[in-house]
Residue frames as qw, qx, qy, qz and C-alpha x, y, z in Angstrom:
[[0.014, -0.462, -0.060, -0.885, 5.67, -22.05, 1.42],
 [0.198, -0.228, -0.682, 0.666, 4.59, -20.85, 5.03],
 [0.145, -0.850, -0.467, -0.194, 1.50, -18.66, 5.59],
 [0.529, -0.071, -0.254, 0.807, 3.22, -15.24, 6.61],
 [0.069, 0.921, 0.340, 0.178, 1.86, -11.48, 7.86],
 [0.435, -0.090, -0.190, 0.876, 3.56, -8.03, 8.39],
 [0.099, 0.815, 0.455, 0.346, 2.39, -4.94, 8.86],
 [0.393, -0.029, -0.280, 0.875, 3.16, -1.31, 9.87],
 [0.266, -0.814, -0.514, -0.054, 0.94, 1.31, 11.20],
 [0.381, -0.081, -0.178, 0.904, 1.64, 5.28, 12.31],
 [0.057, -0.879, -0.445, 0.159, -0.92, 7.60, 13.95],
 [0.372, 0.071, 0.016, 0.925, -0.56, 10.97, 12.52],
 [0.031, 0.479, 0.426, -0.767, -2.39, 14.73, 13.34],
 [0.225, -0.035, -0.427, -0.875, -4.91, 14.58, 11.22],
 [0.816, 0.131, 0.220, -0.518, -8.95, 13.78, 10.81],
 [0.545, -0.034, 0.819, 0.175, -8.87, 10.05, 9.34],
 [0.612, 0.628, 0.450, 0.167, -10.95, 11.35, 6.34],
 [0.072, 0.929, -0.341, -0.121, -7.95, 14.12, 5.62],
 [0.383, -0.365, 0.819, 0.223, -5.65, 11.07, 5.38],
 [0.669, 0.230, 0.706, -0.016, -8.03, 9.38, 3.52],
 [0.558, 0.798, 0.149, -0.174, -8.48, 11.53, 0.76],
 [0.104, 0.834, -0.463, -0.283, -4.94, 11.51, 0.41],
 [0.268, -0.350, 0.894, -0.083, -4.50, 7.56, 0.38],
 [0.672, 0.348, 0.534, -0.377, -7.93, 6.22, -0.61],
 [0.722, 0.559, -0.192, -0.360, -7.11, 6.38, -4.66],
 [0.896, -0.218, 0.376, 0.087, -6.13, 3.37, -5.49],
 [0.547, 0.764, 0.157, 0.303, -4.57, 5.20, -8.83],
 [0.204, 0.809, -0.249, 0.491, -2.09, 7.71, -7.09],
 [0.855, -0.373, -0.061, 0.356, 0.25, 5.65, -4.34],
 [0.714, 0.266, -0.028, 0.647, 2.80, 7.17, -6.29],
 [0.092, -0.860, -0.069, -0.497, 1.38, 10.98, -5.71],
 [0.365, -0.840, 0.128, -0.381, 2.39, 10.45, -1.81],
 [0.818, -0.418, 0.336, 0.210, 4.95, 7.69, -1.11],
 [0.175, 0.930, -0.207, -0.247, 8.23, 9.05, -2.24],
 [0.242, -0.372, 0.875, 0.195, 10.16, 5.87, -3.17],
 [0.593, 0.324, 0.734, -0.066, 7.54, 4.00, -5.66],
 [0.054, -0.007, 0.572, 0.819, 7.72, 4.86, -9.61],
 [0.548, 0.160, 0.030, -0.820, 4.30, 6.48, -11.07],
 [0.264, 0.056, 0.954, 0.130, 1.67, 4.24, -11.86],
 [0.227, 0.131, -0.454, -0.852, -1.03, 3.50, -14.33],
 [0.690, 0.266, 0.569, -0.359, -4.19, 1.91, -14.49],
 [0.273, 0.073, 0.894, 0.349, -4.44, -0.82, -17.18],
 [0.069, 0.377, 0.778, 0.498, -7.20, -0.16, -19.75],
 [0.239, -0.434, 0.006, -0.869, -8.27, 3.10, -18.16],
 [0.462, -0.468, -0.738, 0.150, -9.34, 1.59, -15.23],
 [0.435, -0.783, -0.046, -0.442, -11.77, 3.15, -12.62],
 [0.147, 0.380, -0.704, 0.581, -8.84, 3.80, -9.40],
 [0.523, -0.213, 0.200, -0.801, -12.44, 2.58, -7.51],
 [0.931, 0.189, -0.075, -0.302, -13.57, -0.84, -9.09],
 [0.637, -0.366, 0.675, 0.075, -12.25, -4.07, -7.83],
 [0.793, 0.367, 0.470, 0.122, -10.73, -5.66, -10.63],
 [0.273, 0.960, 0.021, -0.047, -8.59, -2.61, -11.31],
 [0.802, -0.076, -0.051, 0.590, -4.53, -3.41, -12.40],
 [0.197, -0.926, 0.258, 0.191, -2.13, -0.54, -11.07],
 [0.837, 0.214, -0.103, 0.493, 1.52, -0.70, -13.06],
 [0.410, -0.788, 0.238, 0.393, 4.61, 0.59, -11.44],
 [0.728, 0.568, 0.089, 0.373, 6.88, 1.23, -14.55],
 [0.263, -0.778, 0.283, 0.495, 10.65, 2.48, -14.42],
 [0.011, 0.403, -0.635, -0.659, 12.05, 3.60, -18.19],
 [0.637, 0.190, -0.294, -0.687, 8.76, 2.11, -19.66],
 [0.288, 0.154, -0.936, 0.132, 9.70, -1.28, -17.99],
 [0.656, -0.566, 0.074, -0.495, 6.84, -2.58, -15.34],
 [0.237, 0.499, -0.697, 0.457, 8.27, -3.27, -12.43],
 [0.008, 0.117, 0.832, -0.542, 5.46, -4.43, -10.58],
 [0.409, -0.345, -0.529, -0.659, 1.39, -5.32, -11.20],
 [0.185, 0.098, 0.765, -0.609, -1.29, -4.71, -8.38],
 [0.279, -0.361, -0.661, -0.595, -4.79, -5.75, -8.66],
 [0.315, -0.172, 0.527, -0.770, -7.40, -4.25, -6.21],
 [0.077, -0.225, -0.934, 0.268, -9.78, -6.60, -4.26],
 [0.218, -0.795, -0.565, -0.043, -11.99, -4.25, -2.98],
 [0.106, 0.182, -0.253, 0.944, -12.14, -0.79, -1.67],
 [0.299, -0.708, -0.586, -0.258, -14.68, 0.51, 0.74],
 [0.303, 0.536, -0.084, 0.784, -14.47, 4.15, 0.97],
 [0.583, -0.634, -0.107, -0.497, -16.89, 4.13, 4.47],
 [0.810, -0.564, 0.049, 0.155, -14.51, 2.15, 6.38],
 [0.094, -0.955, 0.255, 0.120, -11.81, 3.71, 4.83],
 [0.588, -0.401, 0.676, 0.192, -9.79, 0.79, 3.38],
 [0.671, 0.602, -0.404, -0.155, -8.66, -1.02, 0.30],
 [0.783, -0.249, 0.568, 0.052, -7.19, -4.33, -0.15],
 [0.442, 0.660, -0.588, -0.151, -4.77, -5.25, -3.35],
 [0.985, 0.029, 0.170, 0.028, -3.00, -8.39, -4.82],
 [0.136, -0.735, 0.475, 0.464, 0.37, -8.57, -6.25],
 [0.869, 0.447, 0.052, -0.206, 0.28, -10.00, -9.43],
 [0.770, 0.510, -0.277, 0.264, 3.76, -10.17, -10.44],
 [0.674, -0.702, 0.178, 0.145, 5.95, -10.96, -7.50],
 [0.615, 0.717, -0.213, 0.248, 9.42, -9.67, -9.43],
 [0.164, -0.777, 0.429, -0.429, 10.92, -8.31, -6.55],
 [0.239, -0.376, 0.830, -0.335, 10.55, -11.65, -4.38],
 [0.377, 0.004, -0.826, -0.420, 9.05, -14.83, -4.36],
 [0.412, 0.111, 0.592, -0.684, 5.79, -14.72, -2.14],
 [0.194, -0.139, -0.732, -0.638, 2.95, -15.97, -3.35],
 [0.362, -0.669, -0.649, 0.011, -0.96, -15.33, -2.40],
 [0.392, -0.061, -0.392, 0.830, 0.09, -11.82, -1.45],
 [0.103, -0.777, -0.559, -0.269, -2.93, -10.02, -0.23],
 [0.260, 0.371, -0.099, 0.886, -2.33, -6.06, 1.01],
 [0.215, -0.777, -0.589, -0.052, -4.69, -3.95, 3.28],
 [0.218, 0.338, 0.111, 0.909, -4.39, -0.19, 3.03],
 [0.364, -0.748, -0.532, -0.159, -6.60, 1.09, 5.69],
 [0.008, 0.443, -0.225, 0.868, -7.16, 4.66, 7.81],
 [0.350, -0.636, -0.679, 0.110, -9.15, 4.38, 11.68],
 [0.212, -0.854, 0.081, -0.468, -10.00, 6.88, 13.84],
 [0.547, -0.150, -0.487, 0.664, -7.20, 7.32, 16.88],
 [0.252, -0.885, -0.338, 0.196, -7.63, 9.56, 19.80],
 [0.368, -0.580, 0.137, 0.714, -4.61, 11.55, 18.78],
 [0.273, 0.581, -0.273, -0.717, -6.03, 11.69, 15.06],
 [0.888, 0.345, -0.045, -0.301, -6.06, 9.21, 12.61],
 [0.602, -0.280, 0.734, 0.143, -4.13, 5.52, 12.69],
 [0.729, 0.507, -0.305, -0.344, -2.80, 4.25, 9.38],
 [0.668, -0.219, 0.711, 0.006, -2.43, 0.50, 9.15],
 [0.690, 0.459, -0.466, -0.310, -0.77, -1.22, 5.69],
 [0.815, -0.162, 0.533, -0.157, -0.62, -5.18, 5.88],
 [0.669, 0.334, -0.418, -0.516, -0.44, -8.23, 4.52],
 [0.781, -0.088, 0.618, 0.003, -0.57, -11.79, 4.55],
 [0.692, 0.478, -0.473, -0.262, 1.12, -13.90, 2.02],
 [0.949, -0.135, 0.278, -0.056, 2.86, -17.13, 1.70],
 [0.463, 0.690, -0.556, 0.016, 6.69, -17.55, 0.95],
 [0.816, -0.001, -0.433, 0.382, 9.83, -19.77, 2.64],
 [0.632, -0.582, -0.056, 0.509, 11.83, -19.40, 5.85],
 [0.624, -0.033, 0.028, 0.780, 14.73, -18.20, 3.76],
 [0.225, 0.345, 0.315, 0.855, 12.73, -14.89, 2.28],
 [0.304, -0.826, -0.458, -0.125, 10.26, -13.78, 5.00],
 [0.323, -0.657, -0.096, 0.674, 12.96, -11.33, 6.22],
 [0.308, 0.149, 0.546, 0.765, 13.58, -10.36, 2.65],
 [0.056, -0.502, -0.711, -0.489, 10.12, -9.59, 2.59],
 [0.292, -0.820, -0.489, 0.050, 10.10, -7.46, 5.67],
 [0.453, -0.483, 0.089, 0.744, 12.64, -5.84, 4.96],
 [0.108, 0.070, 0.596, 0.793, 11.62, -4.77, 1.25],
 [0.203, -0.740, -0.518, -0.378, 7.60, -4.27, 1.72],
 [0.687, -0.361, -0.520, 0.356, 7.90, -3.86, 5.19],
 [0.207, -0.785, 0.012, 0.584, 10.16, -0.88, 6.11],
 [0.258, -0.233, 0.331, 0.878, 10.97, -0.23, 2.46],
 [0.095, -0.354, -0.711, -0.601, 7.43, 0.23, 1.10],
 [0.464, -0.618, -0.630, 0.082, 5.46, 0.12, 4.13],
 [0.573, -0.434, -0.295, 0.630, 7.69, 2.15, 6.55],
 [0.336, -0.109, 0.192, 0.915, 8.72, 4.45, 4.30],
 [0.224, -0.578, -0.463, -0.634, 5.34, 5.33, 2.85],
 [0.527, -0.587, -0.569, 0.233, 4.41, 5.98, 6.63],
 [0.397, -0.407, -0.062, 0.820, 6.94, 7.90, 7.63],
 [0.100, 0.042, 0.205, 0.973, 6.14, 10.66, 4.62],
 [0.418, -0.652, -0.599, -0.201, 2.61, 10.41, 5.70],
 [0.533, -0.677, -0.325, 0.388, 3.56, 11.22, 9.07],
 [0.258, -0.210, 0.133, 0.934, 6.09, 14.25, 7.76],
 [0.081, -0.441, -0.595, -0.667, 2.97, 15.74, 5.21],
 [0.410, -0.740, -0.491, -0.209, 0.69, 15.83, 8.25],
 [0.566, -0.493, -0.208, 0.628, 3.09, 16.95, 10.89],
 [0.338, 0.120, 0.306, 0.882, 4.19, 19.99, 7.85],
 [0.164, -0.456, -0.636, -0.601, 0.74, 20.80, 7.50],
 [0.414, -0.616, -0.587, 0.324, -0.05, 21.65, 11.56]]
């Protein structure tokens, strides 16, 4: 297993804390990226407090377990684990979920670093990448653009 990062990133016409408020719960991914099943916090978790598990569940199945690292709502970011790599084999997959200020409004950047094989690191930009990443971007960028 290689040491691997990706990451996408789209400046859209807003204040960075108008993005944030829409992005910052670590509880409600689902609320604004229009390809991800609803999720749940495990044992009532606080969407705030590292140590919190997000499930993605289709037909009562989970499909996918995040655990959050950290959030720190002053620099606007949040960092996550994947716990149950279903989808692909990565392992060590750390996220980063983060809003800056941009002179044209406000720059959203989602990462990650993880650690998989040659054969699956396109797999893996193709499926987080532009189908998680990209795509969550892109309806960002349509929400704010709707909203001018």
């Amino acid at each position: 297993m290689n040491p691997r990062t990706l990451e996408r990133s789209a400046v859209l016409p807003a204040t960075p804390d108008a993005v944030w408020a829409v992005v910052g719960d670590f509880g409600r991914l689902a609320d604004w990226h229009p390809h991800l099943p609803p999720s749940a916090l495990e044992d009532g978790g606080d969407p705030a407090a590292p140590g919190t598990v997000r499930v993605f569940a289709l037909d009562g199945v989970a499909v996918a377990r995040e655990r959050l690292l950290a959030r720190d709502p002053a620099a606007r970011s949040y960092r996550y684990t994947l716990l149950d790599p279903v989808l692909l084999p990565v392992e060590d997959y750390v996220a980063t979920l983060e809003v800056r200020a941009h002179p044209d409004g406000a720059e959203v950047r989602w990462s990650a670093a993880y650690r998989s094989t040659d054969d699956v690191a396109a797999q893996v930009e193709s499926v987080f990448g532009d189908g998680t990443y990209g795509t969550g971007l892109a309806a960002l960028g349509a929400r704010f653009t709707s909203t001018r």
